[in-house]
N, C-alpha and C positions, 0 to 999 in steps of 0.2 A: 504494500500500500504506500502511497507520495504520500506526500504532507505537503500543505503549503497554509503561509502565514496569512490570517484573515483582520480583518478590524472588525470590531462587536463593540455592543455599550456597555460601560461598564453596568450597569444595573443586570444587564442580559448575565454575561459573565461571573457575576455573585450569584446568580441565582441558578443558574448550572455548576457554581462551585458548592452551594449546601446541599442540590439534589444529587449530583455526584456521591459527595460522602454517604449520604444516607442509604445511596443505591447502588454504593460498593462501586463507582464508573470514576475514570481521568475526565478531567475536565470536557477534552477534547472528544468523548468517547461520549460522553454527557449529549453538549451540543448535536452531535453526530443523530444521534438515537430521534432526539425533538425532532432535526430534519428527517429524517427516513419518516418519522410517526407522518408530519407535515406534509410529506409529501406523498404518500401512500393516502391520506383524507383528504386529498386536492383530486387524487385518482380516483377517492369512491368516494364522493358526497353523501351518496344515499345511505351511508356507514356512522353512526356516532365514533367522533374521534375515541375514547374507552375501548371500543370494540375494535379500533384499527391497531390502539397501542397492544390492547393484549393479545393479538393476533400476533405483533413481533414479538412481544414477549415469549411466548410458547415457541416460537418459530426458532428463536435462538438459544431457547432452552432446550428443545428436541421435542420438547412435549404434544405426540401426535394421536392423540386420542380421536377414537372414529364416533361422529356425530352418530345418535340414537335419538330417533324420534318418540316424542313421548307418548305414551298409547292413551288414545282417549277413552274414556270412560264413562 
């Protein structure tokens, strides 16, 4: 992977530096995650952004559990 050097606000930057810690991520790796979530609910509107992050979430967890419909009743 490159890397190359961005400008951000500092407000933005602090606040990817305390979700970071909390969420065990480098700054950089922080930021990173927001754009992918960002840009994956730019791709499916019709998606609550929740349901697009926990989709990467699982995704880069491995966590592939097969959808079961629930049985009505």
């Amino acid at each position: 992977m490159s890397t190359v050097q961005i400008r951000i606000d500092e407000e933005l930057y602090e606040a990817a530096r305390r979700t970071a810690a909390a969420e065990f991520r480098t700054v950089p790796a922080q930021i990173a995650f927001w754009a992918k979530i960002g840009r994956a609910a730019l791709d499916n509107p019709d998606l609550p952004v929740d349901f697009v992050r926990d989709i990467l979430v699982a995704k880069q967890l491995g966590e592939r559990e097969p959808f079961v419909f629930a049985k009505e009743e």
